[in-house]
C-alpha positions in Angstrom: 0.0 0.0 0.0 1.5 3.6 -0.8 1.5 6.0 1.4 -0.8 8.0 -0.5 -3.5 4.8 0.5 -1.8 4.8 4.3 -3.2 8.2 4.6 -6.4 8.1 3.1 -6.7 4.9 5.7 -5.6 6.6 8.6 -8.1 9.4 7.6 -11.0 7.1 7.8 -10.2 5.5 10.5 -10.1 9.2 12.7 -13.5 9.6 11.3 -14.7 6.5 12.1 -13.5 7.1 15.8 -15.1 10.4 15.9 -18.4 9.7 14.7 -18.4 7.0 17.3 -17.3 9.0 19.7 -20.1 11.5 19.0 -22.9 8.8 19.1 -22.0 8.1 22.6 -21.8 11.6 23.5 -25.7 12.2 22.3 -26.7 9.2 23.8 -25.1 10.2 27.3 -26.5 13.7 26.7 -29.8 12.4 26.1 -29.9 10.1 28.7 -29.0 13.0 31.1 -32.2 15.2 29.7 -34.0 12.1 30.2 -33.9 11.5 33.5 -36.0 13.9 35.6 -34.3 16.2 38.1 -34.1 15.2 41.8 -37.0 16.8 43.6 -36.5 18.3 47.4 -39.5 18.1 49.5 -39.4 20.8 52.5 -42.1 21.1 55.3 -42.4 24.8 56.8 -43.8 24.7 60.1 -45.3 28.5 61.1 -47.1 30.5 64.1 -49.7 31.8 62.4 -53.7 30.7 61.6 -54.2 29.0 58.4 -54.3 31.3 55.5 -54.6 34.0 57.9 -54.5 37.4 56.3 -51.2 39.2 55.6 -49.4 36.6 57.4 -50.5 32.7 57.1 -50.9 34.3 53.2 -47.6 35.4 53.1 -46.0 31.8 54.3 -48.4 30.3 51.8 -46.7 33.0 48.9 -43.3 32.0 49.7 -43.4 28.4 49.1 -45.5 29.0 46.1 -42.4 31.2 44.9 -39.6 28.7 45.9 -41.6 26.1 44.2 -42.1 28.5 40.6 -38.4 29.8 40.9 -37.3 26.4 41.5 -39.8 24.9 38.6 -40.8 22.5 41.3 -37.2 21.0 42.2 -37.9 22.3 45.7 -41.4 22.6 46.8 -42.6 23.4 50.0 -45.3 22.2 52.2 -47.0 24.7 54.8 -48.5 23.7 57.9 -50.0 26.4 59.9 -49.9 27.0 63.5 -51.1 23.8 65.3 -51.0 21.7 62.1 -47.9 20.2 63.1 -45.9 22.3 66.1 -48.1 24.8 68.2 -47.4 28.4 67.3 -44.3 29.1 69.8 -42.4 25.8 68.6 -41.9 26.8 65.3 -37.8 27.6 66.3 -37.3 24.3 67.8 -38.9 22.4 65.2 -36.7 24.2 62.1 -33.4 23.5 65.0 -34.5 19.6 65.1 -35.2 19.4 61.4 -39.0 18.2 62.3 -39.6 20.8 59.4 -36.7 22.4 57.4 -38.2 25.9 57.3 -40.3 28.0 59.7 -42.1 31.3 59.4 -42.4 33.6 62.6 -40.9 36.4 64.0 -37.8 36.2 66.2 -39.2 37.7 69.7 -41.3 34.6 69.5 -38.1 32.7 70.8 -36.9 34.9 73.3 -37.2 32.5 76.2 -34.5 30.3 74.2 -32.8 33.0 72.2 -33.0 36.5 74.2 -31.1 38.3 71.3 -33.2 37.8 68.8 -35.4 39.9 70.1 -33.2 42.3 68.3 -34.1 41.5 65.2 -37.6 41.7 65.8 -38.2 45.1 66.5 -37.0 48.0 69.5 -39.2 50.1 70.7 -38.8 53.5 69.2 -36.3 52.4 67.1 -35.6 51.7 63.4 -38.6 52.3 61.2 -39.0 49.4 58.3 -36.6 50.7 55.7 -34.1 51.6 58.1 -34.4 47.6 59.4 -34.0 46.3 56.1 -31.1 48.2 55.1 -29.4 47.7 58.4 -30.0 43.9 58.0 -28.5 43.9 54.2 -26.5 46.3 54.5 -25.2 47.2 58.0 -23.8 44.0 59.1 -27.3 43.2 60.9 -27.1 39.8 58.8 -24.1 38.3 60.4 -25.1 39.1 63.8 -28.4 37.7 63.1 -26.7 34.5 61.2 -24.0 34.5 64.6 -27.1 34.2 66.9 -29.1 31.4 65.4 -26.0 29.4 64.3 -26.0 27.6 67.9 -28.9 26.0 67.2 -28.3 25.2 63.7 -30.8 27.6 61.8 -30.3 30.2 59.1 -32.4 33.6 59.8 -33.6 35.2 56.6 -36.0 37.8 56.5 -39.4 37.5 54.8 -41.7 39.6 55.3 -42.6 43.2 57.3 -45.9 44.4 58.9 -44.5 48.2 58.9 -45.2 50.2 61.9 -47.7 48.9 64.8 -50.8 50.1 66.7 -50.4 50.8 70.5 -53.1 48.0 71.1 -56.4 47.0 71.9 -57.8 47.9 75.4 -60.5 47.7 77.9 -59.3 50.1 80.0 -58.2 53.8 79.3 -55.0 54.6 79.8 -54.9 57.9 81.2 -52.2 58.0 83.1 -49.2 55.7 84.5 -51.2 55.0 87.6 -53.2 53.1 85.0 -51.0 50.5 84.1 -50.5 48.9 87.3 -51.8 45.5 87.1 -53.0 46.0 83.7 -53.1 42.1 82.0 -51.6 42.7 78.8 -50.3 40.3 75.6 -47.7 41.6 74.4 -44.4 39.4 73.7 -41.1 40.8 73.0 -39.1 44.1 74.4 -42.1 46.0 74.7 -43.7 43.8 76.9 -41.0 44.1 79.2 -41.5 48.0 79.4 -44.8 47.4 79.9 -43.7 45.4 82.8 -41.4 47.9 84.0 -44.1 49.9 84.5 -46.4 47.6 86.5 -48.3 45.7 84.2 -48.9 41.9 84.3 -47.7 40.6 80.6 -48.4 37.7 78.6 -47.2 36.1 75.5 -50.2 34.8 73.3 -50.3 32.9 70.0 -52.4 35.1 67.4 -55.4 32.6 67.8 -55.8 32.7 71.4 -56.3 36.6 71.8 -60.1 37.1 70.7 -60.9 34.8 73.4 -58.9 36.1 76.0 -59.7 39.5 75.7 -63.5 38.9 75.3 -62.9 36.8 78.4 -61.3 39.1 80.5 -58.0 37.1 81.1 -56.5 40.1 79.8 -57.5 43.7 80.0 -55.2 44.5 76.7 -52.9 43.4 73.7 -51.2 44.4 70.7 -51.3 42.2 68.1 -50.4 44.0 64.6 -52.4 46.9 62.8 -55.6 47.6 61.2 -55.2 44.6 58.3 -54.6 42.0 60.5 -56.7 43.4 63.4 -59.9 43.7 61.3 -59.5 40.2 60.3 -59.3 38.7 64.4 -62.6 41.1 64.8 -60.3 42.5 67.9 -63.0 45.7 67.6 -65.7 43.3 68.9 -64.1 42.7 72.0 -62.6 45.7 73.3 -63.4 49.3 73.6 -60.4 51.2 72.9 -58.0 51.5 69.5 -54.1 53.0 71.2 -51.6 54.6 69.1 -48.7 54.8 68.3 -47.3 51.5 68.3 -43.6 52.7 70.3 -43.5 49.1 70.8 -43.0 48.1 66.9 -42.0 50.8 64.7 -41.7 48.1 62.1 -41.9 44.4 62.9 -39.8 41.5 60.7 -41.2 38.7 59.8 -39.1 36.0 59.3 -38.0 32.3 57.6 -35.6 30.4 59.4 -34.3 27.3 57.7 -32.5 24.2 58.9 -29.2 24.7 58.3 -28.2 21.3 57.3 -31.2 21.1 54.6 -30.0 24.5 53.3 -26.5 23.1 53.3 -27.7 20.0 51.7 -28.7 22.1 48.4 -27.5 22.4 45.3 -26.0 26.0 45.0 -28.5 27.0 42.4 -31.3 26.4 45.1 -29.8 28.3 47.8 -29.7 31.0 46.4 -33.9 30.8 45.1 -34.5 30.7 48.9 -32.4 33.4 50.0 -33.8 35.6 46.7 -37.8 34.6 47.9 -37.5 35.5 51.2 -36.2 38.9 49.8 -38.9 39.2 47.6 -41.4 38.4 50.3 -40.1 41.1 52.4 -40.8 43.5 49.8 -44.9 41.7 48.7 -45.6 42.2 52.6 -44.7 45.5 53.1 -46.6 46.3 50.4 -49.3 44.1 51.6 -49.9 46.1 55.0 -49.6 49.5 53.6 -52.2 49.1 50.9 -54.4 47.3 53.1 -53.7 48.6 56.6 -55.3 52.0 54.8 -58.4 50.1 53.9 -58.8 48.7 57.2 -58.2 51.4 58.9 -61.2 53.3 57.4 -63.4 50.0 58.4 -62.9 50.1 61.6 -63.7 54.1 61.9 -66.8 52.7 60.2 -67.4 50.3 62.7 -67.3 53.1 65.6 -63.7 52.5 66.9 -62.7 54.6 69.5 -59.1 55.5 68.6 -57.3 57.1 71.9 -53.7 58.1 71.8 -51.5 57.2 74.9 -50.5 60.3 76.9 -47.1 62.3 76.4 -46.4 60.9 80.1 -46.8 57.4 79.3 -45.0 57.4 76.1 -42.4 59.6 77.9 -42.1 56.8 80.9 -41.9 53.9 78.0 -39.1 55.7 76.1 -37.2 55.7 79.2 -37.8 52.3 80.5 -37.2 51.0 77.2 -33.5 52.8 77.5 -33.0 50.7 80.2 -34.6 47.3 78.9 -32.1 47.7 75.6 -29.5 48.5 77.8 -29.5 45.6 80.3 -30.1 43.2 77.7 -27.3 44.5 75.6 -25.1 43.8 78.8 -26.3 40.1 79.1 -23.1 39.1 76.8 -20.6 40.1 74.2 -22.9 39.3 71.4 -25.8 41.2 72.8 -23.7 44.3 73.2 -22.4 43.8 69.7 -25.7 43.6 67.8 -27.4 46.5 70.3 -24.5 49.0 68.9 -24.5 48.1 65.3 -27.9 49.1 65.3 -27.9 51.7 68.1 -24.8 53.5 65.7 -27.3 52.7 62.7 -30.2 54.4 64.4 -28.3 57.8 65.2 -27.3 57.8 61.4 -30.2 57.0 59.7 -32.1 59.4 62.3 -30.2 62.7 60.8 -31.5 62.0 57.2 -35.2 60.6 58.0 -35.4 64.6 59.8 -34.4 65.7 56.5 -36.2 63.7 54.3 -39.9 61.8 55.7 -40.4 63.6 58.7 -40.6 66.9 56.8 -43.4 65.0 54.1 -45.5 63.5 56.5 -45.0 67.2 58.6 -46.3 69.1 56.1 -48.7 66.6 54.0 
């Protein structure tokens, strides 16, 4: 054979081996499309009624986003309060991994996490925007991820109700000589001013205050504002609509995942959960402002007294709640760290809101 034949062989052959080569390939790429994704199945566990407006709806809204972002790789089951864990277990059960995600709000777990109360909301402190962007962007995050990580949860927020209402009472509140012996529900830091004060406070799930307050177990509570109010019927079983809500300038709602089942994802998936829970922040918010409004002028309909606490009182709670923020910040290192991040945030943010909101909603 000449060499001119050698070559022409050597050529075929090359092509031979390539076009084999590519068959495979095909079939191992087609195989691959084949073969359906792996599917994660996620339980969140939450403290709130089912589909209960604003927020059993907006722990019903995030899992439907993770499951469309994730075009149902990840899909997420939700069990309201009572379904699975009562309504204050919700942080245990995400620790254990009885459910990989929970929906709440952090001064839910203060008995068993007393900072997290921080990220919650302090009374007359950050407003909602100021929270957010000191979470994303003022190291509140990592303090937040530092606290839970003992316990082996990841915090995200998901969610805000915006600023508060003072509460719901049966009694006026005329003066401080009022609030002794008061029976109120209110969890978190401002139920420990209320305390301070001499008020007997309780923390209540959402679904047992109608009934206590109609009962008379408790003279007062807070719960959220107008929207979610409304919807409990809390007008029909007490006389008197307080404001301002010093207690909850803004409240953050939050997920908290397992950190082992987050870990356990691929890196594509992480990062839809971290991404909805943003989202969800920003569909809430929007949720209570548009419909806080509407309830608000339903319950003026219905005949609600609206009183505002006195200049003394408030005065008396800005001071107590000084000292509340101050003793807990003193509790440990990482208290006092997160209590000045934000505290140095506050003072900030504080010059420019005087510059900037205060003078619209002065003059509108």
């Amino acid at each position: 054979m000449n060499r001119r034949n050698l070559f022409g062989a050597a050529v075929a052959l090359i092509a031979a081996i390539g076009l084999v080569g590519c068959k495979e390939e095909k079939a191992a790429s087609e195989q691959a499309a084949a073969k359906p994704a792996e599917t994660v199945h996620w339980k969140m566990v939450t403290s709130w009624p089912k589909n209960f407006p604003g927020l059993g709806t907006a722990a019903e809204r995030l899992a439907e986003r993770i499951n469309a972002m994730s075009a149902g790789r990840l899909t997420v089951k939700v069990y309201a309060a009572g379904e699975l864990v009562p309504a204050l277990e919700v942080f245990d059960a995400v620790s254990r991994g009885t459910a990989e995600m929970g929906h709440g709000t952090p001064y839910y777990w203060k008995g068993k996490v007393p900072a997290a109360q921080f990220f919650s909301s302090v009374p007359f402190g950050l407003s909602t925007l100021e929270m957010n962007a000191w979470l994303s962007k003022g190291g509140g995050q990592a303090l937040w991820d530092e606290t839970y990580a003992p316990f082996g949860v990841k915090p995200l927020a998901a969610g805000n109700t915006t600023m508060q209402m003072g509460g719901w009472f049966n009694k006026e509140i005329n003066s401080l000589d009022d609030i002794k012996g008061l029976k109120i529900r209110m969890p978190g830091l401002g139920g420990e001013v209320w305390s301070k004060l001499g008020a007997i406070t309780v923390n209540l799930p959402g679904g047992e205050i109608f009934t206590s307050l109609q009962t008379g177990a408790i003279d007062a509570t807070d719960w959220v504002g107008p929207y979610n109010d409304l919807a409990f019927g809390l007008h029909k079983a007490a006389k008197y609509y307080y404001f301002p809500g010093w207690q909850e300038p803004q409240a953050v709602v939050e997920s908290m995942v397992n950190q082992k089942a987050f870990d356990a994802l691929p890196a594509d998936l992480q990062a839809i959960v971290v991404e909805a829970a943003r989202a969800a922040t920003l569909d809430m918010m929007d949720d209570y402002v548009f419909n806080n409004a509407k309830a608000l002028q339903s319950l003026k309909n219905e005949g609600v007294q609206f009183k505002r606490l006195p200049d003394e009182v408030l005065q008396a709670m800005r001071e107590q709640s000084d000292v509340v923020l101050e003793t807990l910040a003193a509790e440990n290192d990482l208290n006092g760290r997160i209590w000045a991040s934000q505290k140095t945030f506050l003072e900030e943010a504080s010059a420019m809101q005087t510059l900037t909101e205060k003078e619209l909603y002065n003059w509108r």
